[in-house]
Biopython code that builds the backbone (N, CA, C, O; Angstrom):
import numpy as np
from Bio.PDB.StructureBuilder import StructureBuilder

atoms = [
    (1, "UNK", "N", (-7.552, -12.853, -0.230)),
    (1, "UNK", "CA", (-7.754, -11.541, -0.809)),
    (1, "UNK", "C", (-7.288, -11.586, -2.255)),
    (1, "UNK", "O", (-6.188, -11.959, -2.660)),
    (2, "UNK", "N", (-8.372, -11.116, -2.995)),
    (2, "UNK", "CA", (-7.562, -10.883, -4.308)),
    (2, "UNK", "C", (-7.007, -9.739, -4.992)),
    (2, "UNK", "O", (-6.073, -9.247, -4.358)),
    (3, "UNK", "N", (-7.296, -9.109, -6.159)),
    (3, "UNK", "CA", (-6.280, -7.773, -6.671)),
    (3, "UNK", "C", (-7.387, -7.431, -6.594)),
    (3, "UNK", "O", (-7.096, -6.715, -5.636)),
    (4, "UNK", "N", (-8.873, -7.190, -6.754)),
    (4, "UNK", "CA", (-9.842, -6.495, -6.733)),
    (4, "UNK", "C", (-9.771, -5.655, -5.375)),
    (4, "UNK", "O", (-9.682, -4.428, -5.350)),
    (5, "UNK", "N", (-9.809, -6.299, -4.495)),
    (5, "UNK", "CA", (-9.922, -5.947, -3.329)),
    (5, "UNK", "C", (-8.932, -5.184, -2.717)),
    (5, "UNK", "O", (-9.238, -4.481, -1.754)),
    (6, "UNK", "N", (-7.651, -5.224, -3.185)),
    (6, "UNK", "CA", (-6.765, -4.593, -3.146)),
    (6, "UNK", "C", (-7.238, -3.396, -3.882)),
    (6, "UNK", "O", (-7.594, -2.443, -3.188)),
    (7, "UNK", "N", (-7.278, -3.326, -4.705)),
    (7, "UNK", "CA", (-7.757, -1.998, -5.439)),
    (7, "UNK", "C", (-8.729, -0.927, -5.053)),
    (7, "UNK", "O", (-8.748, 0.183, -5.585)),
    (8, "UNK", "N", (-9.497, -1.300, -4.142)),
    (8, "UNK", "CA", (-10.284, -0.778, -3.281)),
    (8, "UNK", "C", (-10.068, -0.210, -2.345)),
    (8, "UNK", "O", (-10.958, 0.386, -1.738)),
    (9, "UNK", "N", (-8.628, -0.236, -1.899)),
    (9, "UNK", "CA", (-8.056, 0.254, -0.284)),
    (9, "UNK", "C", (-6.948, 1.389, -1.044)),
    (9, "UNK", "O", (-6.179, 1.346, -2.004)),
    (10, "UNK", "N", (-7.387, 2.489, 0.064)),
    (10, "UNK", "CA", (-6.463, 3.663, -0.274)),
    (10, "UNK", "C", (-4.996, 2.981, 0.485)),
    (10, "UNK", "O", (-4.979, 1.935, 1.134)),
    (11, "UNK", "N", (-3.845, 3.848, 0.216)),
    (11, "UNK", "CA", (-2.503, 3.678, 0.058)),
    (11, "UNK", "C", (-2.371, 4.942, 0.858)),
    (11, "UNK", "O", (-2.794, 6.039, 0.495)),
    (12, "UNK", "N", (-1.703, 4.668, 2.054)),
    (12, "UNK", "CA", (-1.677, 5.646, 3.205)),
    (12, "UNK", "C", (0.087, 5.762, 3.453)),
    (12, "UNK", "O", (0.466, 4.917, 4.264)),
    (13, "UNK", "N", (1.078, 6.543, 2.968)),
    (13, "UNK", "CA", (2.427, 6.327, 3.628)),
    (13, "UNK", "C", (2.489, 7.150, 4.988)),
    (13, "UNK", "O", (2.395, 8.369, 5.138)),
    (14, "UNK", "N", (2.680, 6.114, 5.973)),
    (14, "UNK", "CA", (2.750, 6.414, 7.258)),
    (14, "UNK", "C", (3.649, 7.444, 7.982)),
    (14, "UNK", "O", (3.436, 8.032, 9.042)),
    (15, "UNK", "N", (4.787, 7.520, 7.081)),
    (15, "UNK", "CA", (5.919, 8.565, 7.360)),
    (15, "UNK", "C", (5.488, 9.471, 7.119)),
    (15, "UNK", "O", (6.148, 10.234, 7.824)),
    (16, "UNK", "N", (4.532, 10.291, 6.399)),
    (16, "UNK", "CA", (4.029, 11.806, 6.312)),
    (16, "UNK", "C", (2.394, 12.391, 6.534)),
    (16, "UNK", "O", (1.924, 13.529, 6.525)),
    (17, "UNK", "N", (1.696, 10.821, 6.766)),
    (17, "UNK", "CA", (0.460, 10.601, 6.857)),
    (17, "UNK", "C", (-0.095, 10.852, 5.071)),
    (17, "UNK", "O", (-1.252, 11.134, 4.761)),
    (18, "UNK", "N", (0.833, 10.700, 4.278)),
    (18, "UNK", "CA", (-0.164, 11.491, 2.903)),
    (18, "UNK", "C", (-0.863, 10.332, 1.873)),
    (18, "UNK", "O", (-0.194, 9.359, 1.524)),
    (19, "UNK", "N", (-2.075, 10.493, 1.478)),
    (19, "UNK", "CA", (-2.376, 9.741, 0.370)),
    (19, "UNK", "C", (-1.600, 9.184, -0.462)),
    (19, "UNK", "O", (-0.746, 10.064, -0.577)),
    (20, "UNK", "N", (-1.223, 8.206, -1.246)),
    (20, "UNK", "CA", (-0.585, 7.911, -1.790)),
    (20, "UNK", "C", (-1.894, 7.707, -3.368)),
    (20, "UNK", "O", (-1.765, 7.963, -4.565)),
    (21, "UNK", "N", (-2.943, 7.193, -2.624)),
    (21, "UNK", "CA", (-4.143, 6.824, -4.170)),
    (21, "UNK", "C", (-4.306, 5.607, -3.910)),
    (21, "UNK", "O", (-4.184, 5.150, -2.774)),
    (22, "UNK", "N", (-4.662, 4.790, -5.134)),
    (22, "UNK", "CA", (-5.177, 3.373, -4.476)),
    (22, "UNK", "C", (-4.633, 1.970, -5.609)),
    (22, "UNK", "O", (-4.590, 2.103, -6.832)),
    (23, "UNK", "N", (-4.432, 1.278, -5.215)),
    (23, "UNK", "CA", (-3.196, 0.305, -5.941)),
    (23, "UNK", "C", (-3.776, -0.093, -7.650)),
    (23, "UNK", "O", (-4.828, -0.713, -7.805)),
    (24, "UNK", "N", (-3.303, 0.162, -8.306)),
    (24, "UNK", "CA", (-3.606, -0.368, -9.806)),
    (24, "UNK", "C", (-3.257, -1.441, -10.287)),
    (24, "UNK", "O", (-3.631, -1.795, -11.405)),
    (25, "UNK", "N", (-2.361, -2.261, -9.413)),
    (25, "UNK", "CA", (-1.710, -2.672, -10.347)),
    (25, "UNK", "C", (-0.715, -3.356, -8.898)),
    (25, "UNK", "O", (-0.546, -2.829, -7.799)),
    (26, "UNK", "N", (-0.072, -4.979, -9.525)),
    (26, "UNK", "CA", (0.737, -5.189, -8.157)),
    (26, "UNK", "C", (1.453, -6.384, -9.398)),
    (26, "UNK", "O", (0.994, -6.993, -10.364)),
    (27, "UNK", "N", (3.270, -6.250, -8.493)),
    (27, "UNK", "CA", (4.126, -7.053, -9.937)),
    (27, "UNK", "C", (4.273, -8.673, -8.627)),
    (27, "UNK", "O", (4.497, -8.762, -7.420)),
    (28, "UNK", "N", (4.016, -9.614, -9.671)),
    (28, "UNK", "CA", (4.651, -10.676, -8.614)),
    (28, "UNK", "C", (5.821, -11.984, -9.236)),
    (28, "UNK", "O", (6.073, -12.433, -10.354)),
    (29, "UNK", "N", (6.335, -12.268, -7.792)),
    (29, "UNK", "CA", (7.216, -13.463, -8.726)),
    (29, "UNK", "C", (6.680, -14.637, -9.203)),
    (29, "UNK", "O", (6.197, -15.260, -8.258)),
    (30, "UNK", "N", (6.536, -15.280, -10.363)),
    (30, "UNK", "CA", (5.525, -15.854, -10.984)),
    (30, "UNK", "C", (6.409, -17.213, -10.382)),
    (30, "UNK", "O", (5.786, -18.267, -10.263)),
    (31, "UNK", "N", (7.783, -17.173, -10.028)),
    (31, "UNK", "CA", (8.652, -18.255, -9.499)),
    (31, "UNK", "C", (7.926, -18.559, -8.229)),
    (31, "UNK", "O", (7.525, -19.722, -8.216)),
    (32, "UNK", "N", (7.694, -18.018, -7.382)),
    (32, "UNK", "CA", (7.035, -18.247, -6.090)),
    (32, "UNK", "C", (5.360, -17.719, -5.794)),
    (32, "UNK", "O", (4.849, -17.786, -4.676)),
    (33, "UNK", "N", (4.735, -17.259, -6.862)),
    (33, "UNK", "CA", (3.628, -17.097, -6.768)),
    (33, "UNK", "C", (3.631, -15.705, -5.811)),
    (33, "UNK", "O", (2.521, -15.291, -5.475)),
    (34, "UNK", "N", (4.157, -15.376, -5.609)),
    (34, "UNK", "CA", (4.238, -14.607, -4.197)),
    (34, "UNK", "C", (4.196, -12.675, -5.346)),
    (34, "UNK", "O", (4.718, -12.381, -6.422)),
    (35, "UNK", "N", (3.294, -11.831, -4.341)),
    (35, "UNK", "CA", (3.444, -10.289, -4.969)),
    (35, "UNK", "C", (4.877, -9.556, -4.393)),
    (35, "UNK", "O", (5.364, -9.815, -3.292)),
    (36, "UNK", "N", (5.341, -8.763, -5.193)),
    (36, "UNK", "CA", (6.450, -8.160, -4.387)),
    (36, "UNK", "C", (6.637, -6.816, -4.634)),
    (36, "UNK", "O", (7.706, -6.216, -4.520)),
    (37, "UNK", "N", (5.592, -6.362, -4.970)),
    (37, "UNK", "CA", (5.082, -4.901, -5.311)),
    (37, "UNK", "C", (3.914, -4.142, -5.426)),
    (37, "UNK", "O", (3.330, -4.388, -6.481)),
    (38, "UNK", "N", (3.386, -3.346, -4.756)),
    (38, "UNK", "CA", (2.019, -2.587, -5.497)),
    (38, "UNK", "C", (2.384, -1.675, -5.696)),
    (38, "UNK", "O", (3.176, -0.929, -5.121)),
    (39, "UNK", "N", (1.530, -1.601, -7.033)),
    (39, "UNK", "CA", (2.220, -0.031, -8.153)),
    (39, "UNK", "C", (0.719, 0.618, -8.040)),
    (39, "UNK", "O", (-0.335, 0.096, -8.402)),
    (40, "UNK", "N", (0.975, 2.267, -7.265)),
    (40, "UNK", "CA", (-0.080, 3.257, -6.859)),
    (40, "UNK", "C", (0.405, 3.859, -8.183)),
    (40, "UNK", "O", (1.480, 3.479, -8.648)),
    (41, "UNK", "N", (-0.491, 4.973, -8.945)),
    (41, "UNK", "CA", (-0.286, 5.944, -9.667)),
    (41, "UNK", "C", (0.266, 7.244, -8.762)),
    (41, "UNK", "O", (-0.269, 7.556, -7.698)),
    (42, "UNK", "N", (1.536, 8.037, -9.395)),
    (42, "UNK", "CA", (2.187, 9.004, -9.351)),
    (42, "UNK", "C", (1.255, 9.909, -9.263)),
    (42, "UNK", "O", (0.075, 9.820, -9.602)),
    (43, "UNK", "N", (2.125, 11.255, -8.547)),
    (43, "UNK", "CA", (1.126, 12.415, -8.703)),
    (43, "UNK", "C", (1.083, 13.063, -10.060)),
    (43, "UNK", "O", (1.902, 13.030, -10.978)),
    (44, "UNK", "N", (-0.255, 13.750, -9.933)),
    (44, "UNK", "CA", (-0.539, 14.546, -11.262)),
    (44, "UNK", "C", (0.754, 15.328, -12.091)),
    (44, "UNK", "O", (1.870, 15.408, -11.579)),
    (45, "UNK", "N", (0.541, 15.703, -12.999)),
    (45, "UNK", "CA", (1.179, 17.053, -13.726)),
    (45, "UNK", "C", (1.188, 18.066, -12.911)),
    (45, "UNK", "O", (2.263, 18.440, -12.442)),
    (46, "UNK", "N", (0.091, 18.654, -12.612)),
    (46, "UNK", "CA", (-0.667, 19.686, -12.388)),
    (46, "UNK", "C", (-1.910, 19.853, -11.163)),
    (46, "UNK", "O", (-3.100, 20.069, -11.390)),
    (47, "UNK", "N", (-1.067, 19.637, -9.412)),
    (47, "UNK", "CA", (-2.598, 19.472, -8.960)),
    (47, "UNK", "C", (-3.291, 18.167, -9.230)),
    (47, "UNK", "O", (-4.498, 18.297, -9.029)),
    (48, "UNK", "N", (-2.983, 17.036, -9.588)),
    (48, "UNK", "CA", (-3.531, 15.885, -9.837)),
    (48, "UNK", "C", (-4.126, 15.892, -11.391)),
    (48, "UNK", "O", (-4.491, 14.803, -11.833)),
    (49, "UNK", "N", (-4.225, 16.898, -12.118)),
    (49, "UNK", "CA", (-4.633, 17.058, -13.081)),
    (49, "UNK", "C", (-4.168, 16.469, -14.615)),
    (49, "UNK", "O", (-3.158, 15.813, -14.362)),
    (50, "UNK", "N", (-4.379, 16.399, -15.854)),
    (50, "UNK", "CA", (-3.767, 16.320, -16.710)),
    (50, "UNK", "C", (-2.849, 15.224, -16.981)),
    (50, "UNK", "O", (-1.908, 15.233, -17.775)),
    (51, "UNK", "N", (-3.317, 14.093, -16.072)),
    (51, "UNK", "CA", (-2.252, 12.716, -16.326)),
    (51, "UNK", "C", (-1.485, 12.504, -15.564)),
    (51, "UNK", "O", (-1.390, 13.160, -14.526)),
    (52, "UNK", "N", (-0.886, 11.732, -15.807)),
    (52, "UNK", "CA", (0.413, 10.829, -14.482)),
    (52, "UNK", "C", (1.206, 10.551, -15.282)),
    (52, "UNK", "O", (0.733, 9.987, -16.269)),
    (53, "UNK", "N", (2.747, 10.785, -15.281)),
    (53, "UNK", "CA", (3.863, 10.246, -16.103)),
    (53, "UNK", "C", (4.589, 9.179, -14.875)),
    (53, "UNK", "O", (5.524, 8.392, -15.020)),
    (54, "UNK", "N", (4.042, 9.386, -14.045)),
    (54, "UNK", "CA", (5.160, 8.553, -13.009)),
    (54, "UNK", "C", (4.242, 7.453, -12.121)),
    (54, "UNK", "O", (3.042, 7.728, -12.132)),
    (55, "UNK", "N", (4.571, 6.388, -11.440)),
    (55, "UNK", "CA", (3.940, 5.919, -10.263)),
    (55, "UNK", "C", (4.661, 5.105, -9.175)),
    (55, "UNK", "O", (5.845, 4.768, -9.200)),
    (56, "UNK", "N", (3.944, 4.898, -8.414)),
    (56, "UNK", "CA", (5.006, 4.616, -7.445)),
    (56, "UNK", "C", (5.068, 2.797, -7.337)),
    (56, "UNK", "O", (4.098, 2.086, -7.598)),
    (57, "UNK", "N", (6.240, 2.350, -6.960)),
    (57, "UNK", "CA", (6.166, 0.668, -7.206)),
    (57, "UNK", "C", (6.844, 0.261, -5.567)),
    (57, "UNK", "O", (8.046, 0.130, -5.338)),
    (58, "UNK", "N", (5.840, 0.128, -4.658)),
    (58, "UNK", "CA", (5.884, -0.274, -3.563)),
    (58, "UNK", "C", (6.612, -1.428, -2.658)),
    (58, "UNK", "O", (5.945, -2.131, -1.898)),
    (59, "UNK", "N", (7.811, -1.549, -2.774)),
    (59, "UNK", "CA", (7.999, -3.088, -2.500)),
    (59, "UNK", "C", (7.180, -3.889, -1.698)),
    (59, "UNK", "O", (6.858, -3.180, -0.744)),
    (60, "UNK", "N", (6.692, -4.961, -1.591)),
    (60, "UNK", "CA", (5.663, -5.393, -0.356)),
    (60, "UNK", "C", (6.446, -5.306, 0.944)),
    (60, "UNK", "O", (5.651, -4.939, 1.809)),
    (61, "UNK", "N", (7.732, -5.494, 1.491)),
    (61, "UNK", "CA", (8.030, -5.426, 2.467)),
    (61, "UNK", "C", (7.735, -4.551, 3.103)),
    (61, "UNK", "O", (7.376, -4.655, 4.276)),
    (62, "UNK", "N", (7.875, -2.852, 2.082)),
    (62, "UNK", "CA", (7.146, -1.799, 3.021)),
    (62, "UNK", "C", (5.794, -1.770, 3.096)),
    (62, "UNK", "O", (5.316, -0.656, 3.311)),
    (63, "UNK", "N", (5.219, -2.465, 3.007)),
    (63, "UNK", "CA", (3.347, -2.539, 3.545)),
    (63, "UNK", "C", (3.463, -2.939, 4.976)),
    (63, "UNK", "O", (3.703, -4.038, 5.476)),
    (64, "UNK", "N", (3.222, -1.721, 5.535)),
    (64, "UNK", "CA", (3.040, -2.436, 7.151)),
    (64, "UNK", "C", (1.596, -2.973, 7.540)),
    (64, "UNK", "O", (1.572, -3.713, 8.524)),
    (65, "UNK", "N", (0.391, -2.707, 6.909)),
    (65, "UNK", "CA", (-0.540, -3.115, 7.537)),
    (65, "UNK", "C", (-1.974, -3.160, 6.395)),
    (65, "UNK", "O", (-2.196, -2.107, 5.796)),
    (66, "UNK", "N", (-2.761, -4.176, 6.161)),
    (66, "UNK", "CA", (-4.007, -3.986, 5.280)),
    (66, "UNK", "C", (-4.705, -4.128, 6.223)),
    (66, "UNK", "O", (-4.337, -4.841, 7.157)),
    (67, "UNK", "N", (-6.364, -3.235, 6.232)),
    (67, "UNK", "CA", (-7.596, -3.136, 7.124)),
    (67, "UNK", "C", (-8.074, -2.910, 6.067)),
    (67, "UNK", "O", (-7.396, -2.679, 5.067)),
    (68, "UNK", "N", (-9.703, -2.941, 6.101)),
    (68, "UNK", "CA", (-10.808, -3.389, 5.367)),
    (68, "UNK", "C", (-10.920, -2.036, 4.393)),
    (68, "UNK", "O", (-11.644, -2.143, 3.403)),
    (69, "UNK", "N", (-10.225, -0.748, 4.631)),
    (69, "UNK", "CA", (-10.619, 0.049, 3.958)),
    (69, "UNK", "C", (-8.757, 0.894, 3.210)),
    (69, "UNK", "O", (-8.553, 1.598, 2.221)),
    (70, "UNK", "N", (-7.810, 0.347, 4.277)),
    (70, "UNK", "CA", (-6.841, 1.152, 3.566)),
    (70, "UNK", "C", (-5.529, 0.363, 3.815)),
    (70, "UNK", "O", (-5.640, -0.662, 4.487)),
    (71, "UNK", "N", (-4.072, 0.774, 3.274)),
    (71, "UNK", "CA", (-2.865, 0.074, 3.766)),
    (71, "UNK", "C", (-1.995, 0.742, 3.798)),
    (71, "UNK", "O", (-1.551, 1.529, 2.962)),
    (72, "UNK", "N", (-1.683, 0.484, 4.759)),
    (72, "UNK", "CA", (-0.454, 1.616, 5.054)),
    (72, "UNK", "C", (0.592, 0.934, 4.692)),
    (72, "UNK", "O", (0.605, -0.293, 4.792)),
    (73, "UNK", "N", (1.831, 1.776, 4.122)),
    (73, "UNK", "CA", (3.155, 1.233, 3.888)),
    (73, "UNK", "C", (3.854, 2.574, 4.230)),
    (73, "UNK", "O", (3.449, 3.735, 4.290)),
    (74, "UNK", "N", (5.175, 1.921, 4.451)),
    (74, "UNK", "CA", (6.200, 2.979, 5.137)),
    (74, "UNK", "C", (7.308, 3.430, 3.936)),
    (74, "UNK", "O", (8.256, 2.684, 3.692)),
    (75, "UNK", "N", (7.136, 4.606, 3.260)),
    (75, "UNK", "CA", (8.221, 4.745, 2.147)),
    (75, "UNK", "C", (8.871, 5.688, 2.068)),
    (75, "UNK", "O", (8.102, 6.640, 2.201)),
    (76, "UNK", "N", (10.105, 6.117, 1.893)),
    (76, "UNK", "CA", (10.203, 7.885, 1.599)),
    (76, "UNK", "C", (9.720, 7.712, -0.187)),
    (76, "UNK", "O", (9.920, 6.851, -1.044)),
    (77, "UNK", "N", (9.337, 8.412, -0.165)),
    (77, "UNK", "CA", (8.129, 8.430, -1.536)),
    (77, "UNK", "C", (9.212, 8.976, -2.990)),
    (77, "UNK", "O", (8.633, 8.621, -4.017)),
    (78, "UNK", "N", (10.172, 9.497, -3.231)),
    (78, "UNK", "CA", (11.117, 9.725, -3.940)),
    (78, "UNK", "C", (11.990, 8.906, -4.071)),
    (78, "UNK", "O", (12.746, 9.026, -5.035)),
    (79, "UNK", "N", (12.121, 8.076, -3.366)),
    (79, "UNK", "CA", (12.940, 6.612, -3.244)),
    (79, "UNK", "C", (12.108, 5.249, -4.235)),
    (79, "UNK", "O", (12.718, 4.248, -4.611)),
    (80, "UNK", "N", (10.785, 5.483, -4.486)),
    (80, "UNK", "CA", (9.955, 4.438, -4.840)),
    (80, "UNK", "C", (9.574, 5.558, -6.421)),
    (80, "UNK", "O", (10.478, 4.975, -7.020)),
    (81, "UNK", "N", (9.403, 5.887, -6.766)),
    (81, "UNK", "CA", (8.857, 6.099, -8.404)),
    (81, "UNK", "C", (9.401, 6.611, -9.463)),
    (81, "UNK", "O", (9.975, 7.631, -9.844)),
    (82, "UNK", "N", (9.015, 5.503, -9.858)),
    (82, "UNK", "CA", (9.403, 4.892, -11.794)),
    (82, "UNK", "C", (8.341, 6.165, -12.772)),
    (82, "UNK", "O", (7.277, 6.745, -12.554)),
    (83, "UNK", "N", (9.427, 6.144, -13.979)),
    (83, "UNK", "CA", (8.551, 7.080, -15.165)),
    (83, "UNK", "C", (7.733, 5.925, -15.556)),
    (83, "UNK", "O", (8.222, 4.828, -15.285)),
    (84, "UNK", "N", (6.099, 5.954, -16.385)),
    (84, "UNK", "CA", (5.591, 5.716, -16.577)),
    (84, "UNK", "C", (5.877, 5.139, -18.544)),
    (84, "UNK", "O", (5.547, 5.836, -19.503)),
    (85, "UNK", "N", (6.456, 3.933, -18.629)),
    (85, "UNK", "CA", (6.865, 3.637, -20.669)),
    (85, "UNK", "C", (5.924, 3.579, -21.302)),
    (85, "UNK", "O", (5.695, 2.402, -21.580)),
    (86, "UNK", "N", (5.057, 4.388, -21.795)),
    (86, "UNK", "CA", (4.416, 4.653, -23.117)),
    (86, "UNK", "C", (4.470, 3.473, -24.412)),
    (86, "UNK", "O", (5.375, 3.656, -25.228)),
    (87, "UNK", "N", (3.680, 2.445, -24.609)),
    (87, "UNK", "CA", (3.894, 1.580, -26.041)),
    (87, "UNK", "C", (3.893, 2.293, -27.107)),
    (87, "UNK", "O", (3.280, 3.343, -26.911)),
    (88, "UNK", "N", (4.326, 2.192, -28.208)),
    (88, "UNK", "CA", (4.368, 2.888, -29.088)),
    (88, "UNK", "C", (3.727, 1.699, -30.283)),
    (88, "UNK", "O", (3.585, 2.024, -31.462)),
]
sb = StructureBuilder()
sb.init_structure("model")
sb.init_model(0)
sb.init_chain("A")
sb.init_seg("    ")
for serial, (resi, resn, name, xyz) in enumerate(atoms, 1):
    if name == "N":
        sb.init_residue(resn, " ", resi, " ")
    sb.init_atom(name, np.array(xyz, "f"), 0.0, 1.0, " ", f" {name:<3s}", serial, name[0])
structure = sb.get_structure()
């Protein structure tokens, strides 16, 4: 599987049943080749609206399961997301 394909599967946290969105983005250890994160985008401002300042950075351990269309991971969701650093 590669990151494309990953990107394609919604992000399901199993503890509340809620969307999470769908992975953008995943950090890995370049020491072991190995991923040890997928980073979903945060919720909106506004209703999903108007941008994302935050997102969420998944450790892989909590991924309990990938199927052809989604992955569930187990998180309390306030425990997992980072502000979003702006380059200047």
């Amino acid at each position: 599987m590669n990151i494309r394909e990953l990107q394609r599967k919604e992000v399901i946290n199993t503890r509340n049943c809620a969307s999470l969105g769908f992975v953008v983005d995943v950090e890995f250890d370049p020491k072991c080749g190995k991923i040890t994160a997928l980073i979903v985008p945060g919720p909106g401002k506004i209703c999903g609206f108007f941008g994302r300042e935050t997102h969420f950075v998944i450790p892989w351990e909590c991924v309990k399961q990938i199927g052809e269309d989604i992955i569930l991971v187990s998180i309390e969701e306030e425990c997992f997301v980072r502000e979003n650093h702006k380059e200047r």
